[in-house]
C-alpha positions in Angstrom: 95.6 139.2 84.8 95.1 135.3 83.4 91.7 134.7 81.6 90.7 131.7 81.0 88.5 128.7 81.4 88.1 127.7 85.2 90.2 124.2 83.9 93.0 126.5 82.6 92.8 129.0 85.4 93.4 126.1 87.8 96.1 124.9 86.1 97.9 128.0 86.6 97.2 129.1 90.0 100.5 128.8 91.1 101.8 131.5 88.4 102.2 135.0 90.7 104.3 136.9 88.3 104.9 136.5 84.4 108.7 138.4 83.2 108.0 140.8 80.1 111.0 142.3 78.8 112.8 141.9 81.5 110.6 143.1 84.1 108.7 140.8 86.4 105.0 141.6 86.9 102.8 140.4 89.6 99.3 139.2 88.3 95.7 140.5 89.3 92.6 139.4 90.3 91.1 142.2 88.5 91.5 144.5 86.2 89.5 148.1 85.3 89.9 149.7 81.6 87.6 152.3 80.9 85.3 152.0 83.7 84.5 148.4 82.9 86.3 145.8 85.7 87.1 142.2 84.3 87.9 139.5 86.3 89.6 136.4 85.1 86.3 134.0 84.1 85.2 137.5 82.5 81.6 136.4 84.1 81.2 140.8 85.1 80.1 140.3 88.8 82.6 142.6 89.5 81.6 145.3 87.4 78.1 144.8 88.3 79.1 145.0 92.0 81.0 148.3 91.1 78.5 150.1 89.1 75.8 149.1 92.1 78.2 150.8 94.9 78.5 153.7 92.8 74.9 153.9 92.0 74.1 153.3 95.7 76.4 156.2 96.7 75.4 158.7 94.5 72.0 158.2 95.2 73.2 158.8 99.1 74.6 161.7 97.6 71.5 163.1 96.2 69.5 162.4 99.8 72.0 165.1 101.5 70.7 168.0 98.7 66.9 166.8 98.3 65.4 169.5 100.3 67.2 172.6 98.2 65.9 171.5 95.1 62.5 172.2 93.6 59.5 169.6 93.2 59.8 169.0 89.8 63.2 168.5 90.1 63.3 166.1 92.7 60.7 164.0 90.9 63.1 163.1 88.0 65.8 162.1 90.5 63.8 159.8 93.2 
């Protein structure tokens, strides 16, 4: 993945692969290390659209169980 400033990022739009050692790599839009996803103006709105998916699905998730758990439970989770 390029990073850069949007000036230097247009400059180099027409780069597709970069050769390291030999070995020719085809570039990203994004990239994920350790839960965090970065995308080339590292301005997060993918990560933020990531961690909102997941949120949204897990509280999904929760809806499916909600009438096996106990009141007091289910309070602290909804």
């Amino acid at each position: 993945m390029m990073i850069g400033t949007p000036t230097q990022l247009r400059l180099a739009e027409n780069i597709g692969t970069v050769t390291v050692a030999e070995t020719s790599l085809t570039l990203s839009t994004q990239v994920k290390s350790h839960g965090v996803v970065f995308d080339p103006k590292l301005s997060f709105d993918s990560h933020v659209s990531a961690v909102y998916k997941g949120c949204n699905y897990h509280i999904w998730a929760l809806r499916h169980i909600r009438r096996v758990l106990p009141l007091d439970v289910a309070k602290t989770c909804f």
